[in-house]
C-alpha positions in Angstrom: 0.0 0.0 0.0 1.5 3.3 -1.2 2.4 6.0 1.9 0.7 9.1 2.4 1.8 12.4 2.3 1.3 12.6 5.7 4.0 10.0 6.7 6.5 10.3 4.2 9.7 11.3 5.7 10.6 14.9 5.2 13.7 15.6 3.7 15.6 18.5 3.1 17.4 20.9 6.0 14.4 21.3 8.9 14.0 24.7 9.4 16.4 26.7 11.8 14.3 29.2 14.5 17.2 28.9 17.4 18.7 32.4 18.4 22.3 30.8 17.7 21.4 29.8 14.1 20.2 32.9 13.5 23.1 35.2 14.7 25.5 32.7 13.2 23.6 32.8 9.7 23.5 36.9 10.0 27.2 36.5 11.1 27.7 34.8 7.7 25.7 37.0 5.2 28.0 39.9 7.1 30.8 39.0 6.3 30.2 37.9 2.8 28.2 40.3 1.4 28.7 43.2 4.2 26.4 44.7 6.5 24.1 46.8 3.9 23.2 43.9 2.4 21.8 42.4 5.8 17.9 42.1 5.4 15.3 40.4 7.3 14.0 39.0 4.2 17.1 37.6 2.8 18.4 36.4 6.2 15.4 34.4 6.1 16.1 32.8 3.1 19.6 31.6 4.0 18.4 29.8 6.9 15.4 28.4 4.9 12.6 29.6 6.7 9.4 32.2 6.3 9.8 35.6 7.4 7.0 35.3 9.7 9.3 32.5 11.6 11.9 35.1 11.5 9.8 37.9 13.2 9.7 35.7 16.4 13.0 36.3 17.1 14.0 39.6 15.7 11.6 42.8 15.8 13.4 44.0 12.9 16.9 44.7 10.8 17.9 47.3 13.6 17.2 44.9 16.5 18.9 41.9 14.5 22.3 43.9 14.2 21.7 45.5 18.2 21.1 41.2 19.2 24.5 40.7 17.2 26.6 43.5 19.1 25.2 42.3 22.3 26.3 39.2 21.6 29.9 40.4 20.3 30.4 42.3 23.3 30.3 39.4 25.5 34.1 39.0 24.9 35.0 42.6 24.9 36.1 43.6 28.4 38.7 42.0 30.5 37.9 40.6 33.8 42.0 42.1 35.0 40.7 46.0 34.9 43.3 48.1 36.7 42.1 49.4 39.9 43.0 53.2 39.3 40.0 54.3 38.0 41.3 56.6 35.4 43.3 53.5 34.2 40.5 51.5 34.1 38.3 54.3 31.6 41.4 54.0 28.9 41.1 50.0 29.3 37.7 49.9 28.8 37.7 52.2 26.2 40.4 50.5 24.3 38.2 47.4 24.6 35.3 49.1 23.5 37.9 50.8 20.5 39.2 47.2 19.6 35.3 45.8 19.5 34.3 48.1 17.0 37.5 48.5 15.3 36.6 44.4 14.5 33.0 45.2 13.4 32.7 49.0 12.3 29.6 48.7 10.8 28.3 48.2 14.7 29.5 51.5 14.9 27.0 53.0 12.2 24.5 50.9 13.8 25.2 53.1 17.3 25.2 56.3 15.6 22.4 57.7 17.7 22.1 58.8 21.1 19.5 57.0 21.9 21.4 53.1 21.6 22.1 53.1 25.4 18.8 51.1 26.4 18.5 48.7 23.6 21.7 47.0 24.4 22.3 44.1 27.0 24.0 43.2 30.1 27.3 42.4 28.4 27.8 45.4 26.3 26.2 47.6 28.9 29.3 46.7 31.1 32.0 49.1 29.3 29.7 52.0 29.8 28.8 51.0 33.4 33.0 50.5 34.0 33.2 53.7 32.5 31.1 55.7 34.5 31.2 53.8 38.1 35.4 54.3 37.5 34.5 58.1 36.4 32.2 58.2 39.6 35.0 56.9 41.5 37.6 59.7 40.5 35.5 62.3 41.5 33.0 63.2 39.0 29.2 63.5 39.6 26.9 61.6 38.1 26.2 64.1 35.1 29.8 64.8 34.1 30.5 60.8 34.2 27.5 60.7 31.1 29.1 63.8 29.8 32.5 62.0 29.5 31.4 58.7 28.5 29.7 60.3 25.5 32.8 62.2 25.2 35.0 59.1 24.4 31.4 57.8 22.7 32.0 60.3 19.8 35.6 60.1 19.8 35.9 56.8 19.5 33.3 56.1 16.8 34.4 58.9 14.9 38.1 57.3 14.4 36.8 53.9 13.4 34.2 55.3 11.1 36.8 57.8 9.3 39.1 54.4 9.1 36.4 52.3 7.9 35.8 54.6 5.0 39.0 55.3 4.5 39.8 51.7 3.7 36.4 51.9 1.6 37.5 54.2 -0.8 40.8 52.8 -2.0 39.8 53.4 -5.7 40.4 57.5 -4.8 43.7 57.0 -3.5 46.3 58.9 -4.8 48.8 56.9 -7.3 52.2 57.7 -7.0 54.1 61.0 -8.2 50.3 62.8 -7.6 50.4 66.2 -5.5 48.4 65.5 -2.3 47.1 69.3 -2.8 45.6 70.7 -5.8 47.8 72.6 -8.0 44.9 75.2 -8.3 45.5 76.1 -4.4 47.5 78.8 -3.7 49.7 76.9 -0.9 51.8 80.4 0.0 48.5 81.5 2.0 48.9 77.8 4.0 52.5 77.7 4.9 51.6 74.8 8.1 50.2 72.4 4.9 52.7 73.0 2.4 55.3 72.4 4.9 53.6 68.7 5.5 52.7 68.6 2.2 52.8 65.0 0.8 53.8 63.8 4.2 50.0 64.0 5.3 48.9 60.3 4.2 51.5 58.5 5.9 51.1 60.5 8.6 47.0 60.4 8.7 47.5 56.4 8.7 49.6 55.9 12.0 47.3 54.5 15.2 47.5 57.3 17.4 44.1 56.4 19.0 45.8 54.9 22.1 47.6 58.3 23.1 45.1 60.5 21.9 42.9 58.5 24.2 44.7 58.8 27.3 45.4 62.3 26.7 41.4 62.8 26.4 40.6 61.0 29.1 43.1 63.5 31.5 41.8 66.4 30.1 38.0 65.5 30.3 39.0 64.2 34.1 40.5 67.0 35.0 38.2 69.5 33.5 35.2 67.7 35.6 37.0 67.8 38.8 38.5 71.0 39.1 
């Protein structure tokens, strides 16, 4: 006797609705394609499964990248913080730095000022390091926000200026090209036309760790003085 539909055995991959597989699968399309290409829709499709599926586990493409920071930052602070507390804000925001710097388009993502509540426990730990070491120096309560969004800007800003940078290799200039246009009258800016074609290789060196600590003492001692 023939077998129904009903108890054939299905084949095929069964569908995948597990938080992992979904992050890992996002993970994947990511780094393939990059972050633009990052839909609902088409992360659906990789994992073989409806969009309605989907929408159980992700509100939308926003809170699908916010659920793969949270889950990045899981590994981004060490458990060895120093115990000086301005030590301890340039360690945590090298970590934060050295997260991003790995997955800048997180940093677009956080572009807003209002990220602070949609991420979790484990990425909410650098700001809360941040400000309870801030706290601990001295500053109120209002300048320890006012300096964490500080090194908020500062720090996004490098990794998105580098992250385009590296995006736009195509403009780059080839060699034996001026760095400044001929049309510029270069006498009216002696300070450039002394760096002149030195401004490239200089422009590329890190400096973000020393710029950073620098930062961090002024902003400390401009909130406790």
């Amino acid at each position: 006797m023939p077998r129904s539909n009903a108890s054939r055995a299905r084949t095929g991959r069964p569908p995948a609705t597990s938080r992992a597989e979904i992050l890992a699968a996002a993970r994947l399309i990511i780094e393939r394609d990059g972050w633009e290409r990052l839909t609902v829709r088409r992360l659906a499709a990789e994992l073989g499964i409806g969009t309605t599926t989907l929408y159980h586990h992700v509100r939308d493409r926003e809170d699908l990248l916010v659920q793969l920071l949270n889950e990045h930052s899981g590994q981004t602070l060490r458990a060895d913080l120093p115990a000086d507390p301005r030590d301890r804000i340039v360690a945590a925001a090298l970590a934060m730095h050295d997260a991003l710097a790995a997955w800048p388009w997180a940093a677009e993502v956080l572009t807003t000022d209002g990220f602070i509540p949609r991420l979790g426990e484990p990425a909410l730990r650098v700001v809360e390091t941040i400000l309870a070491a801030a706290i601990e120096y001295g500053c109120g309560r209002e300048q320890a926000v006012h300096l964490f969004r500080a090194l908020w800007y500062f720090t996004v800003g490098e990794i998105l200026v580098r992250a385009h940078t590296r995006d736009r290799r195509t403009d780059a200039l080839r060699p034996g090209d001026p760095f400044f246009s001929d049309d510029l009258d270069m006498s009216a800016l002696p300070s450039l036309a002394a760096i002149g074609d030195q401004w490239p290789a200089l422009a590329a060196q890190d400096t973000y760790p020393q710029a950073l600590e620098a930062f961090v003492d002024g902003l400390l001692t401009q909130a406790t003085s």
